[in-house]
N, C-alpha and C positions, 0 to 999 in steps of 0.2 A: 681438101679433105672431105667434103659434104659430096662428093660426086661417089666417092664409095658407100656413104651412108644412104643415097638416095639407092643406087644400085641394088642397097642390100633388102629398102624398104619398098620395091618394086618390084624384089624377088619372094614378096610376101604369097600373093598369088599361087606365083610356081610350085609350091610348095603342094598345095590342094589340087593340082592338076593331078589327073590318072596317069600312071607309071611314069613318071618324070624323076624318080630315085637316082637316076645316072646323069641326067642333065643338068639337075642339083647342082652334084659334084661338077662337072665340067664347068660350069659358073664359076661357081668359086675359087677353080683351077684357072679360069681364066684373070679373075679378080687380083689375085697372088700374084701374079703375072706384069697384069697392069701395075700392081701397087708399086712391085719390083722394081720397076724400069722406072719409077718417078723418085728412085732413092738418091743421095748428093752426097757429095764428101764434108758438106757445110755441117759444123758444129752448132751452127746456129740453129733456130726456128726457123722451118720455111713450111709453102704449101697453107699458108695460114687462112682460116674462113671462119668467121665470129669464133668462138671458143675454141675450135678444133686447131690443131698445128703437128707437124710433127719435128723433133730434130734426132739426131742419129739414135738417141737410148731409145726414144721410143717407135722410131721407124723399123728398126730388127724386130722389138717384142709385137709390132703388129702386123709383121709379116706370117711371122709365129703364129700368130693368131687364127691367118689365114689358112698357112700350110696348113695346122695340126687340124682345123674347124673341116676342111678338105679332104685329110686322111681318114675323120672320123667317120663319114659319110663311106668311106670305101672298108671301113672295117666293120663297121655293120650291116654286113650286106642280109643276114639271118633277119634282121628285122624287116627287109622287103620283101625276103624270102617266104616268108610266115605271115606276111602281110600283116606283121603286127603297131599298128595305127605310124602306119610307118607315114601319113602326111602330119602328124603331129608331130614325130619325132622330127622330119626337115624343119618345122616351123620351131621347134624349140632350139634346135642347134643355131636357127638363122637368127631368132634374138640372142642366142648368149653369143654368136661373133657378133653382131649389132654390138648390145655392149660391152664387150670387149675393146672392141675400136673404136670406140666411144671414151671407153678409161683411158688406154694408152693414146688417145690422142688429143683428150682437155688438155688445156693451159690453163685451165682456173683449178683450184685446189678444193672447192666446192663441190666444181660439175664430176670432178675424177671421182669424190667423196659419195655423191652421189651414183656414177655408174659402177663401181667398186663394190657396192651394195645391190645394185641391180641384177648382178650378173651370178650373186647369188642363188636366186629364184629357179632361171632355167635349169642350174644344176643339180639345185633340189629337185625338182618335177622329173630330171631326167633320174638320178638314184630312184628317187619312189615309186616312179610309173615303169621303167625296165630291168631294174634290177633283179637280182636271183632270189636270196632269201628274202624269210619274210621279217629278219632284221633287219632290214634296209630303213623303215621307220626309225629305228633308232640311230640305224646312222645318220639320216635323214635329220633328225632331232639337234644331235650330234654338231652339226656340220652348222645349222643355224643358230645352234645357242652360244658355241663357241664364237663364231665368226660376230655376233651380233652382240654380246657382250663386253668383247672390247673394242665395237667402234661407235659404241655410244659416247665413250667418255672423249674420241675423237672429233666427234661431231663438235659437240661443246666446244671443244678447244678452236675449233676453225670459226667458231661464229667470236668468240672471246676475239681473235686472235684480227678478223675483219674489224669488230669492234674498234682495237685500237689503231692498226692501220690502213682501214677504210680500202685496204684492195687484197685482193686473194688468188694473183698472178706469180704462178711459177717463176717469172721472169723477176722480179723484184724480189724472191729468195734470198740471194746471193748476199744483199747488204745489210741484212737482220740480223744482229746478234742476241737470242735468246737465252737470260742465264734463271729462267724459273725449271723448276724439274719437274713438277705437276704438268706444266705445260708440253714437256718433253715427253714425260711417261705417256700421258694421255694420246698424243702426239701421233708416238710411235709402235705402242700396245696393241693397235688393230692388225699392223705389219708384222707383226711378230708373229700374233695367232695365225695369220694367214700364209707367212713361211712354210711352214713353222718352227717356230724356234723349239728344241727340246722342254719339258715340262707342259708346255700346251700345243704338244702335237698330237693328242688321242685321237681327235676326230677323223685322223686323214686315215690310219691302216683300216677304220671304220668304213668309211668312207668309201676308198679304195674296193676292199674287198666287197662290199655290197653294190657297189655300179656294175653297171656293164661296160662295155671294153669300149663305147667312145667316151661315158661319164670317167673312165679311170685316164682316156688319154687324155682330157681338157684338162682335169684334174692337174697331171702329174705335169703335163706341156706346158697350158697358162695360167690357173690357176693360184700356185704356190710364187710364181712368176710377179703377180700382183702384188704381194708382198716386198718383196726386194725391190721393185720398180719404186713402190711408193719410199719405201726408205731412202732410197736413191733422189730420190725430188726432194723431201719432208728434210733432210739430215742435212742440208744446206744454212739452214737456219739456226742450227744446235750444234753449232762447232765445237764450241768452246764447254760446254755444258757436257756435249754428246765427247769429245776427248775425255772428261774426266770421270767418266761414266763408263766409258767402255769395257773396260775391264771384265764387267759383271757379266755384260753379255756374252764377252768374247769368252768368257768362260766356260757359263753355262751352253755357250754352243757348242765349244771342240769337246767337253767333256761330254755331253748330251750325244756328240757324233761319233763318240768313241764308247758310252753305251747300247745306244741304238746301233753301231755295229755287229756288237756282241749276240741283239736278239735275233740281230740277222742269222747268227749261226744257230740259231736252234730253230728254225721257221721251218714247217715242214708244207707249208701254203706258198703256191708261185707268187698270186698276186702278193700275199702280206711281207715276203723277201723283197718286191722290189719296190713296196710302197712305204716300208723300213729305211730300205737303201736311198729315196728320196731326201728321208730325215735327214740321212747321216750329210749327201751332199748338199742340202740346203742349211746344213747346221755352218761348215765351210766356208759359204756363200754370207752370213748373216756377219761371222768373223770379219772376212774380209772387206766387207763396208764399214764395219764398226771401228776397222783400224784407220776409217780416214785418209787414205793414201792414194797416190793415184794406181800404183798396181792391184791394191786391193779392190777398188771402184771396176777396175777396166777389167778385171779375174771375174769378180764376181759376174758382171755383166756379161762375160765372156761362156761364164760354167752356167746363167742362166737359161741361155739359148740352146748350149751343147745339153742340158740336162734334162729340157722341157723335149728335145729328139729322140734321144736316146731313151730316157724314160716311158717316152709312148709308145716308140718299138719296142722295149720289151714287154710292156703290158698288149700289143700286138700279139705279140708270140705266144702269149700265155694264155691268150684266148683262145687263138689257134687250136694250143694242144686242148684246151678244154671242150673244143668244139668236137673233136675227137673223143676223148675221151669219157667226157661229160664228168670232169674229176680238177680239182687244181692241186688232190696233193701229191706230192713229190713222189709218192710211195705208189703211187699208181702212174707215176707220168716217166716212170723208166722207161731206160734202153728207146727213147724215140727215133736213133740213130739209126735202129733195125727199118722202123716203120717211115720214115720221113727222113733219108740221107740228104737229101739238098735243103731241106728246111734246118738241118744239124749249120751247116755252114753260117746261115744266118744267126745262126743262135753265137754260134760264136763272134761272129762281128760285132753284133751287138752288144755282146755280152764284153769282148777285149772294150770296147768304146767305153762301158760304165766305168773299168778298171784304169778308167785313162791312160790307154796303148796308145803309141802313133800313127798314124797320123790323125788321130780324131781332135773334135775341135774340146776337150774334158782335160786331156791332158794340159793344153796352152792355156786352159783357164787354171787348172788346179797347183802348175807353175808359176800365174802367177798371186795365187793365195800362197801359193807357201811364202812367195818374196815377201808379200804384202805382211803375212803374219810373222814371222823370224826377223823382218826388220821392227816390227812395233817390239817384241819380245821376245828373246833366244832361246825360251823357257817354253815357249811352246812347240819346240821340235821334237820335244818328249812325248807329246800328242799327238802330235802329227803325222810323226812316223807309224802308230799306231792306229791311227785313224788310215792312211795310205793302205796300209798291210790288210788290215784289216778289210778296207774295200778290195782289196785283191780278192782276201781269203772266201767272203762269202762270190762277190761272182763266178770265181771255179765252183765254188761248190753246188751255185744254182744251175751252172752248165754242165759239171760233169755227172751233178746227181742225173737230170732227168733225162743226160743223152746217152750217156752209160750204162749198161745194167742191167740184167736180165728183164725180159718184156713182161709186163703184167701178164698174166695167164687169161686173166678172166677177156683178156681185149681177142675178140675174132675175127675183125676185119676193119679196115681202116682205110681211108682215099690220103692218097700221097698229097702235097701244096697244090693249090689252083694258082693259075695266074695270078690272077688278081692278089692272091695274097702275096707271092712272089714281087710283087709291082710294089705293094702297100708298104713293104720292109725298105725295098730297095729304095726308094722316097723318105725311108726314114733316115738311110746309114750314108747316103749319098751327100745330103747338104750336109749331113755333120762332119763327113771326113774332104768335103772339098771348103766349106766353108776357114778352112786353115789357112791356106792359098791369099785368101784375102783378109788377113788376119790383122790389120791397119786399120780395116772399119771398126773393128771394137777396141782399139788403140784411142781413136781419134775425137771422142764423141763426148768429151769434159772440154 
């Protein structure tokens, strides 16, 4: 594992070279690549080098890592364009994949702790330094004080928790059983905000809407993703605790994803519809761990890959038209079908993907949360069905408000898709509806 992180700390340089914007990428394209072909069917730890290791959960989310850090580079091309400090932005994306693969690949509960909070930083500097408005500060704000107030009481608990048994290896999880609740809460409160689970998810439509389109796709791609990874490790230890507990959560999530669907239907902002629409399948995602099960673990694991793709292609797209436009609302982004017929097509792949159509890999996650939730309680299909419908209802409505409809007036001339952006989509929609195919790797990895 340290051969990608040298890699990454050798592409520091590159970064300050004169027009090296595309070569960036191709690195990192090639990196993804490499990482790729080093993946194994083994559920165990392998690849292991001091701290670093990876085994199957987190060998996808750090390929993830790669892909989306790759695609962001190709979606901002306006900031090479405009020449705006476009070698600090390489050097900012290059730390936050640094640590990113740095989180998903500790085996100490420490070092995770620690790059989990690092990775923070870049994402701020990136909202405040390219963002649009001049509320980006507060989302800015936002995004720190949330995230930092509940992993304080985290911290604590992992030095308590070393305290008593003098190691803080993922791998010796397994045989702990933890029955203090303080220790739970504190535990698992940092992973929540970072979901986010309903009630402390203000900072992300914040958030969202005041980034620019690589800050919303890291965001919405890995991001939210840290969250459920660390639940996924942490929740080993609070079986018995975390069973008699769940309820609360699992509550507060499908109820929270079946309100937050609702604001989706009144959202007349692209970005703030699909960074609502996150909520709702991250609300899902938090259930299905909380049930403890193996289909809910291998769903969730499953909808965090398809949702971390899917999500960034659509906040692709909604650049796009903004790029156009110079507008994200709905009321101005009509009838694009006139203006941009083969970007209409995309809109809809993408778009069938979030509603979890087949063959995308949302669907095979979101079957198997339903499993995972209907068998914990039958009582939540009255939810659920709602929650489903509901993700139906707003994705037509985001596709066929802004493809349908008579053309803004005020709009007098427009440039149809450029390649590149054509290319940027199709990398987005392509691993998600082939990654189905191989659909054993996220079966296999408990």
């Amino acid at each position: 594992m340290l051969k990608f992180l040298f890699m990454m700390l050798f592409m520091i340089p590159l970064c300050f070279k004169k027009n090296s914007f595309w070569l960036n990428q191709c690195m990192y394209f090639i990196m993804s690549f490499m990482f790729m072909m080093m993946g194994s069917f083994n559920y165990l730890w392998m690849n292991i080098s001091y701290f670093f290791g990876s085994d199957l959960l987190s060998f996808g989310l750090i390929l993830l890592s790669f892909w989306i850090c790759s695609l962001m580079i190709m979606a901002s091309e306006s900031i090479n364009k405009k020449k705006f400090f476009y070698n600090f932005f390489l050097f900012l994306l290059l730390m936050l994949l640094l640590f990113l693969y740095c989180t998903f690949s500790s085996m100490n509960l420490f070092m995770f702790y620690f790059f989990f909070e690092c990775s923070l930083i870049p994402t701020l500097i990136l909202i405040m330094g390219w963002g649009y408005q001049p509320e980006r500060l507060q989302a800015g704000i936002y995004l720190l004080f949330y995230t930092l107030f509940a992993s304080l009481p985290m911290m604590i608990s992992i030095f308590y928790y070393y305290n008593n048994y003098m190691t803080l290896d993922f791998f010796f999880f397994n045989n702990l059983y933890y029955f203090n609740i303080y220790m739970y809460i504190c535990m698992i409160f940092a992973f929540l905000v970072k979901m986010p689970m309903y009630m402390v998810h203000l900072w992300l439509p914040k958030a969202h809407v005041e980034a620019p389109v690589s800050g919303s796709m890291i965001l919405a791609g890995i991001m939210l993703k840290l969250g459920g990874y660390g639940l996924l490790r942490v929740l080993s230890m609070f079986i018995l605790i975390g069973m008699s507990m769940s309820f609360l959560f699992i509550s507060i999530s499908l109820v929270g994803g079946m309100l937050v669907s609702l604001i989706c239907l009144r959202q007349t902002d692209l970005k703030l519809l699909i960074a609502y629409s996150s909520v709702a399948h991250m609300g899902m995602v938090l259930g299905g761990i909380m049930t403890f099960n193996y289909w809910g673990f291998c769903g969730s694991y499953m909808m965090m890959i398809a949702h971390g793709l899917c999500s960034s292609g659509l906040f692709c797209l909604a650049n796009i038209s903004y790029e156009r436009m110079n507008s994200r609302s709905m009321f101005m982004n009509k009838g694009l079908m006139n203006l941009m017929p083969s970007m209409t097509l995309w809109w809809f792949l993408l778009s069938s993907s979030n509603m979890a159509a087949p063959p995308s890999m949302n669907l095979m996650g979101e079957i198997s949360l339903l499993n995972s939730l209907i068998s914990w309680s039958w009582v939540s299909v009255f939810i659920l069905m709602f929650l489903s419908f509901f993700s139906a209802v707003y994705t037509l409505y985001l596709y066929s408000y802004s493809q349908h409809g008579k053309l803004y007036s005020g709009k007098f001339s427009c440039s149809s898709g450029y390649v590149r952006e054509y290319m940027l989509l199709f990398l987005h929609w392509f691993p998600l509806n082939l990654l189905i195919v191989k659909s054993n790797f996220f079966m296999l990895w408990i």
